[in-house]
C-alpha positions as a Markdown table, in Angstrom:
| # | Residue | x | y | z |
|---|---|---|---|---|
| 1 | Unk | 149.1 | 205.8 | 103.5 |
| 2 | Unk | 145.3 | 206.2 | 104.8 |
| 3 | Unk | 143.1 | 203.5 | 104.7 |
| 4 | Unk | 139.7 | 202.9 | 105.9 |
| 5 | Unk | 137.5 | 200.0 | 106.4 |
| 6 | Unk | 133.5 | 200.1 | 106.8 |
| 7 | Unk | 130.8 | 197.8 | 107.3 |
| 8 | Unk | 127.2 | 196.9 | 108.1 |
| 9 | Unk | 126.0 | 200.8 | 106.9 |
| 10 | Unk | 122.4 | 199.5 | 105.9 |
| 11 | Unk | 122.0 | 202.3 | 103.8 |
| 12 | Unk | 118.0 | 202.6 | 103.6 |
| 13 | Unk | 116.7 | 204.9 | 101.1 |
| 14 | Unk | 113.1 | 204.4 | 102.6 |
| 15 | Unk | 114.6 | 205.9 | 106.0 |
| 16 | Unk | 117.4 | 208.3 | 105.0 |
| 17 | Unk | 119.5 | 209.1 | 107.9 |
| 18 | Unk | 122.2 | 206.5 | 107.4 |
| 19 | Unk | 121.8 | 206.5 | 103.9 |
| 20 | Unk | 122.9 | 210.6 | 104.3 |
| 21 | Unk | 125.6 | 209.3 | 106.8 |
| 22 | Unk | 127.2 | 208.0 | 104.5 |
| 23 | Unk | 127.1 | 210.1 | 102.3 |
| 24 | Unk | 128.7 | 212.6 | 104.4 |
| 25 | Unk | 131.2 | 210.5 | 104.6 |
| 26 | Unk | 132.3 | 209.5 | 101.3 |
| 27 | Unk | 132.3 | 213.1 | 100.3 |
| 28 | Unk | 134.7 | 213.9 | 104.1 |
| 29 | Unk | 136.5 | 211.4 | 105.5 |
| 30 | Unk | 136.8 | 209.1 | 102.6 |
| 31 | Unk | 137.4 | 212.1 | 100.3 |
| 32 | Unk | 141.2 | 212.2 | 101.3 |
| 33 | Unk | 142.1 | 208.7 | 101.7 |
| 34 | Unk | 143.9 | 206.3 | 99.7 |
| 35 | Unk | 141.9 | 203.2 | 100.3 |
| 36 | Unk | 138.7 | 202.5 | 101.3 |
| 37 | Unk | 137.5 | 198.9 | 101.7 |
| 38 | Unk | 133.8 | 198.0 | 102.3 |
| 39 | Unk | 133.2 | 195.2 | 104.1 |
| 40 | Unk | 129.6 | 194.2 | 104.0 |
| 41 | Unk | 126.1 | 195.0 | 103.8 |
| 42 | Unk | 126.2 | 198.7 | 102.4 |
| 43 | Unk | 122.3 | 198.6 | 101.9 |
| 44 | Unk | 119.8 | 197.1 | 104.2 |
| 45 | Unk | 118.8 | 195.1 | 101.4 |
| 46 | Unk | 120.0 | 195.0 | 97.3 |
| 47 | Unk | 118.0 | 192.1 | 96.1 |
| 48 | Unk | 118.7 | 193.0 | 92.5 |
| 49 | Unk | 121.0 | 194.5 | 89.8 |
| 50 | Unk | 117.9 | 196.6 | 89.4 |
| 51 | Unk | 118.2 | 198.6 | 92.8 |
| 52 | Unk | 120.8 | 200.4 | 91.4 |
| 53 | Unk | 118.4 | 202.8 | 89.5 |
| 54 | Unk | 117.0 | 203.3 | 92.3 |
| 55 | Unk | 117.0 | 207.0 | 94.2 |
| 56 | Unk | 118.9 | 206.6 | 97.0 |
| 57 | Unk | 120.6 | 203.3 | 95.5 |
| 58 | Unk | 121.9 | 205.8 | 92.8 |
| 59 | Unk | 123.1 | 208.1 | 95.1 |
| 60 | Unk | 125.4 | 206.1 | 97.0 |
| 61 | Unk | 126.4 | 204.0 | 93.8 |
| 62 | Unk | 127.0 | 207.2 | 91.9 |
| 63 | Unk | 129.3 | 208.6 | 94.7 |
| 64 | Unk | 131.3 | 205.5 | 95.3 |
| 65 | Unk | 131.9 | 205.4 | 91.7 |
| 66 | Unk | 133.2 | 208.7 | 92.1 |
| 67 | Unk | 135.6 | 208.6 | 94.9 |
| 68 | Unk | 137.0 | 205.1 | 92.6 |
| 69 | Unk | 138.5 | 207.6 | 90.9 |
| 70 | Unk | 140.3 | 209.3 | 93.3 |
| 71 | Unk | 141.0 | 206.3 | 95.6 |
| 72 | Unk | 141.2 | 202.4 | 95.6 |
| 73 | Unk | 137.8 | 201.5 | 96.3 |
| 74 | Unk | 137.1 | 197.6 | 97.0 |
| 75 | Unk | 134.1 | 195.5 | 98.1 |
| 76 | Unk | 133.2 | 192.0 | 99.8 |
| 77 | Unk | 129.6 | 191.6 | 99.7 |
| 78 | Unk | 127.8 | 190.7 | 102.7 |
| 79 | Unk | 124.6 | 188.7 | 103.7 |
| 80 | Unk | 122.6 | 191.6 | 102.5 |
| 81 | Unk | 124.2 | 193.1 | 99.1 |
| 82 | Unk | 126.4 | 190.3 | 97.4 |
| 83 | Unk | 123.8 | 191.1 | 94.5 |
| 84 | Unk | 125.8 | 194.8 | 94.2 |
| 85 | Unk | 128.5 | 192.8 | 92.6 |
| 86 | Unk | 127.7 | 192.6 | 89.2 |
| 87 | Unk | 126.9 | 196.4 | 89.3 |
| 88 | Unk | 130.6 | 197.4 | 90.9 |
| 89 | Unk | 132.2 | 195.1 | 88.5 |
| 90 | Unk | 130.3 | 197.2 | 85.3 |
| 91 | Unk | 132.1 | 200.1 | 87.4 |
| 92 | Unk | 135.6 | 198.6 | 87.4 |
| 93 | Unk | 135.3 | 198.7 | 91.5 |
| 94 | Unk | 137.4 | 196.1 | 93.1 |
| 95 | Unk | 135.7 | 192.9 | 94.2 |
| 96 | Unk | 137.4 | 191.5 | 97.2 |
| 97 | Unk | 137.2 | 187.3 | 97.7 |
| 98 | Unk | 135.1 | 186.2 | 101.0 |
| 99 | Unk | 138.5 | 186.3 | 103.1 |
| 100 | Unk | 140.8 | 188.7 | 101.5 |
| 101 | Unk | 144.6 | 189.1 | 102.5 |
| 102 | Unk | 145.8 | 192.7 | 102.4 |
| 103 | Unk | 148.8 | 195.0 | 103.1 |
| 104 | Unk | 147.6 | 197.8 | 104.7 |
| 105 | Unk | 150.1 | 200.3 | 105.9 |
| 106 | Unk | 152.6 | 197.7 | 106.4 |
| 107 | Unk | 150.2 | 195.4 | 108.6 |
| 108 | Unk | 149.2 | 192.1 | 107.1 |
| 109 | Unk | 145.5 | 192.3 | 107.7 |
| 110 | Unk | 142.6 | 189.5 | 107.0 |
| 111 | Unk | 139.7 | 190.9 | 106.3 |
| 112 | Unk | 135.9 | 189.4 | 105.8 |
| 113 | Unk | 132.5 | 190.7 | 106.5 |
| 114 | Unk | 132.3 | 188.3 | 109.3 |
| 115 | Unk | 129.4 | 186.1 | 108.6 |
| 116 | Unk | 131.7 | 183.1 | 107.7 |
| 117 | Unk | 133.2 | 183.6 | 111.2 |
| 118 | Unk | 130.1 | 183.2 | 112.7 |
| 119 | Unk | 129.9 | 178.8 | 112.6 |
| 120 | Unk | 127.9 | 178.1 | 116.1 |
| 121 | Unk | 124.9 | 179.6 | 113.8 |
| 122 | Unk | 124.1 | 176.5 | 111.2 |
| 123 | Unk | 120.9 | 177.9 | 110.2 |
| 124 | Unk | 122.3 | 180.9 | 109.3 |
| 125 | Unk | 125.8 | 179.3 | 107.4 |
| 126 | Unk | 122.6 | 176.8 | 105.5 |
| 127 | Unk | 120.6 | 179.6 | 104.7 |
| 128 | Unk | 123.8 | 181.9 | 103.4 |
| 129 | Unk | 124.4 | 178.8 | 101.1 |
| 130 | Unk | 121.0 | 179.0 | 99.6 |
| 131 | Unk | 120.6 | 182.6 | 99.3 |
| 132 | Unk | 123.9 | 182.9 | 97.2 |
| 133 | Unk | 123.4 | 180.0 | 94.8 |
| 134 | Unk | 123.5 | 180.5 | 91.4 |
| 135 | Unk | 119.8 | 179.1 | 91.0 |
| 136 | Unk | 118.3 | 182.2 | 93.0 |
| 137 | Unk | 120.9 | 185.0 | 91.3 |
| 138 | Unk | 118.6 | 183.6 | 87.3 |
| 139 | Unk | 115.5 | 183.4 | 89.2 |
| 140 | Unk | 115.8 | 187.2 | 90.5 |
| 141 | Unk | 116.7 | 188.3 | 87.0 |
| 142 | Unk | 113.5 | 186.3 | 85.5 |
| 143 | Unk | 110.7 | 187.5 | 87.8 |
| 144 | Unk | 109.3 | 191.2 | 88.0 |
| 145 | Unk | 111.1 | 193.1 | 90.5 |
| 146 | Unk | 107.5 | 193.3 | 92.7 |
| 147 | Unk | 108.2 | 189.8 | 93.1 |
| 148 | Unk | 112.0 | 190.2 | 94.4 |
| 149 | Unk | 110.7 | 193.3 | 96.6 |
| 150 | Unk | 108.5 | 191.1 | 98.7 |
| 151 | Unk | 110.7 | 188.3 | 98.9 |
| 152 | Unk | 113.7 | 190.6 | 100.1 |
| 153 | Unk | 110.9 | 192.3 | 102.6 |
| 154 | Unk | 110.1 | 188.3 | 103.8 |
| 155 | Unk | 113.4 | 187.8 | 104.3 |
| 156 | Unk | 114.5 | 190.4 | 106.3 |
| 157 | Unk | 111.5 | 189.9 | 108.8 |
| 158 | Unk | 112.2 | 186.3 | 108.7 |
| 159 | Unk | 115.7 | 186.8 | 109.5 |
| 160 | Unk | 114.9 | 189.5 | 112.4 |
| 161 | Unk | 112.7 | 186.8 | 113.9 |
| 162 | Unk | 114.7 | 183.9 | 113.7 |
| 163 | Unk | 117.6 | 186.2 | 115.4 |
| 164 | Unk | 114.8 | 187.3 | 118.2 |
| 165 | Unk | 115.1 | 183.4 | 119.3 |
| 166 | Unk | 118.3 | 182.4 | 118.6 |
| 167 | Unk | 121.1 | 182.4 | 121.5 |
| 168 | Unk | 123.1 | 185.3 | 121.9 |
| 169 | Unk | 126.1 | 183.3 | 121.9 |
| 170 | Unk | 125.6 | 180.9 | 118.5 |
| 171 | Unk | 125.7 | 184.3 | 116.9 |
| 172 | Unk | 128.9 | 185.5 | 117.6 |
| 173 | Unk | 132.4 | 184.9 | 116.0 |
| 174 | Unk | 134.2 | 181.6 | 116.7 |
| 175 | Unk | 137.9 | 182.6 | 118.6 |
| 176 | Unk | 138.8 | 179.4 | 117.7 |
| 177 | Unk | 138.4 | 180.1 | 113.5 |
| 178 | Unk | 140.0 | 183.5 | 114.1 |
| 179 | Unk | 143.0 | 182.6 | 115.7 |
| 180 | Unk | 143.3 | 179.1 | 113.2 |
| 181 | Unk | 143.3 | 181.9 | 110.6 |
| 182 | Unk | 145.4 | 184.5 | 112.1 |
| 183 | Unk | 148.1 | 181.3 | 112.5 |
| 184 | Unk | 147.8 | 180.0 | 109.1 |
| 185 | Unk | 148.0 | 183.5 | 107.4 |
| 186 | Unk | 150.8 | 184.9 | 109.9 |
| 187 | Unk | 148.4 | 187.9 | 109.6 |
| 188 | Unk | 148.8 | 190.9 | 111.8 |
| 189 | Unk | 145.0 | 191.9 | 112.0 |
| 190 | Unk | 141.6 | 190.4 | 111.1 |
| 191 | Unk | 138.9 | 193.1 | 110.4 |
| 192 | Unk | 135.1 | 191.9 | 109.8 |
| 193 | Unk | 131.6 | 193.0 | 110.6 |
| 194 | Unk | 128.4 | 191.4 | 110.7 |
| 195 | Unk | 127.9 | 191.4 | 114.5 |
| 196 | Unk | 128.4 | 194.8 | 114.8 |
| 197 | Unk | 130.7 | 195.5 | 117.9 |
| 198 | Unk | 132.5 | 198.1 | 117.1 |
| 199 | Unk | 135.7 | 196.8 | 119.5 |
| 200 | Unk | 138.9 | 195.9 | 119.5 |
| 201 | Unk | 140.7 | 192.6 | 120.7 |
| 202 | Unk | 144.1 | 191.5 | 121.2 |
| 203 | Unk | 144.9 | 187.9 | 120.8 |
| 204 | Unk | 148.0 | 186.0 | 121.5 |
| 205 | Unk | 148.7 | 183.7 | 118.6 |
| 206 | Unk | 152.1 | 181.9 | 118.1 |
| 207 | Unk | 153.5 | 184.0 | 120.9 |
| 208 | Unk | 152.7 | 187.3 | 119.3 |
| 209 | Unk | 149.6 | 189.9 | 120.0 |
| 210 | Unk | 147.5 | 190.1 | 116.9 |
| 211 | Unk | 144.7 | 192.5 | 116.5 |
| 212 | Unk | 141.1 | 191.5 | 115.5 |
| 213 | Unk | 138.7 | 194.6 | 114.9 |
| 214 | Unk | 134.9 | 194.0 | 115.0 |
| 215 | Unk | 133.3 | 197.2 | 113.0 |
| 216 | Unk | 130.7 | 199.2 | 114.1 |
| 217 | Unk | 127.2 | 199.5 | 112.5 |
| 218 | Unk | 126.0 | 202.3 | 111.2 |
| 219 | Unk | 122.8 | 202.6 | 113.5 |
| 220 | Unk | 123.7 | 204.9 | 116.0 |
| 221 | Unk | 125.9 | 207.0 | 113.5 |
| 222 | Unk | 129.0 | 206.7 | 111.0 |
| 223 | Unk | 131.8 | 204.8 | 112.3 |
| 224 | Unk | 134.8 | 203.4 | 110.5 |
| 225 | Unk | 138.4 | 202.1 | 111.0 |
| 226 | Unk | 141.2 | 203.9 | 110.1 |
| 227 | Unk | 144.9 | 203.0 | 109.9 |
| 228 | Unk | 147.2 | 205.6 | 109.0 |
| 229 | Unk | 151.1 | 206.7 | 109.7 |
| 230 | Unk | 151.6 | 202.9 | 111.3 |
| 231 | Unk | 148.2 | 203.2 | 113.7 |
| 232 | Unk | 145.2 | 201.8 | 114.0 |
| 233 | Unk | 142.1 | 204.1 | 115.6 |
| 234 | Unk | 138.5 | 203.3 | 115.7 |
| 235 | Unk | 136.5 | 207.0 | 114.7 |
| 236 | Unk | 133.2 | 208.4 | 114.6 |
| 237 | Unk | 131.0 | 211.2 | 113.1 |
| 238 | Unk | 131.0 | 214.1 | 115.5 |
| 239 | Unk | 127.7 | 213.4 | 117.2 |
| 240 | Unk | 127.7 | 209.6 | 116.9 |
| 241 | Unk | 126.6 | 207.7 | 119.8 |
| 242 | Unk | 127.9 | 204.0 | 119.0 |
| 243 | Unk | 130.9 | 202.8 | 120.2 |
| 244 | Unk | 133.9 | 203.1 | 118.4 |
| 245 | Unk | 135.4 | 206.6 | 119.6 |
């Protein structure tokens, strides 16, 4: 059994080397495995249904699609995409829930895209709440998609200059959540994203080391998690400067 987690790609078809990064990698190291689980903001932004039509959009949709064939594919949106669900659900592409318990190679394993870990940040968990309620999904449907394309373009600056003053520290995951959920699901490993470490930590719960794995973005290069034959390893694209090695 191979399985293998991503997150945090921001796939940006106005600035294709990540976008071709992963690419690469659905049609390489993905090709071959039996599961592959994406975690979280796939696209940079994917304010609309509509995006899918989109070149670029297509071509990652349209080669996800394929390897569903092949392979168990399965999604948890993230701050940036959740509006890909609709379109991976007309696909037949697994939609995982917000915290999702898995077996993965004989490992219990939470995982999440990580946002909901991050609760020092109350702007951020208000704003999440807004921008996912059901009121904003029928008003993106009703306006032209100009309209949408600015908004997503205000929101994104808006977002990268509210994080500019923000302390470092309100941004990050909250131990104290992980391990109240690595004790109440007896879970093995928690994967997420968002904050885009690319590390690994080992935390004593309930007398026993559990894992938690931070994914990598996609930034500096392709970068995944991979468990296979009982082991975890963090690995890269030959040529990838970010962390995970």
């Amino acid at each position: 059994m191979r399985s293998l987690f991503v997150s945090d790609v921001h796939a940006n078809p106005a600035e294709r080397t990540t976008l071709d990064a992963f690419l690469r990698f659905l049609s390489g190291p993905a090709k071959g495995a039996d599961e592959l689980f994406v975690l979280g903001d796939l696209f940079e932004a994917f304010s609309t249904p509509a995006h899918a039509a989109r070149p670029g959009f297509r071509e990652v949709i349209g080669a996800i699609e394929a390897l569903s064939r092949t392979s168990r594919v399965a999604f948890l949106p993230g701050n940036r995409d959740f509006r890909l669900e609709p379109v991976f659900r007309a696909m037949g592409i697994e939609r995982l829930p917000d915290l999702a318990r898995l077996e993965v190679g004989g490992a219990s394993v939470l995982a999440t895209h990580g946002d909901l870990l991050c609760t020092r940040d109350r702007r951020y968990q208000a704003f999440r709440r807004a921008f996912r309620a059901k009121t904003l999904a029928t008003l993106s449907e009703a306006v032209p998609q100009s309209v949408m394309d600015r908004f997503s373009d205000g929101a994104r600056a808006g977002s990268k200059a509210e994080t500019a003053r923000k302390v470092y520290e309100t941004m990050g995951l909250d131990a104290g959540r992980v391990r109240r959920l690595l004790q109440r699901e007896d879970a093995d490993a928690l994967v997420c994203g968002h904050v885009h470490w690319g590390v690994r930590h080992r935390m004593a719960v309930d007398g026993r080391d559990r894992d938690v794995f931070v994914l990598g973005a996609w930034e500096d290069g392709a970068n995944w998690l991979e468990r296979a034959d009982g082991a975890w390893a963090f690995r890269k694209e030959p040529g990838a400067t970010g962390r995970p090695a």
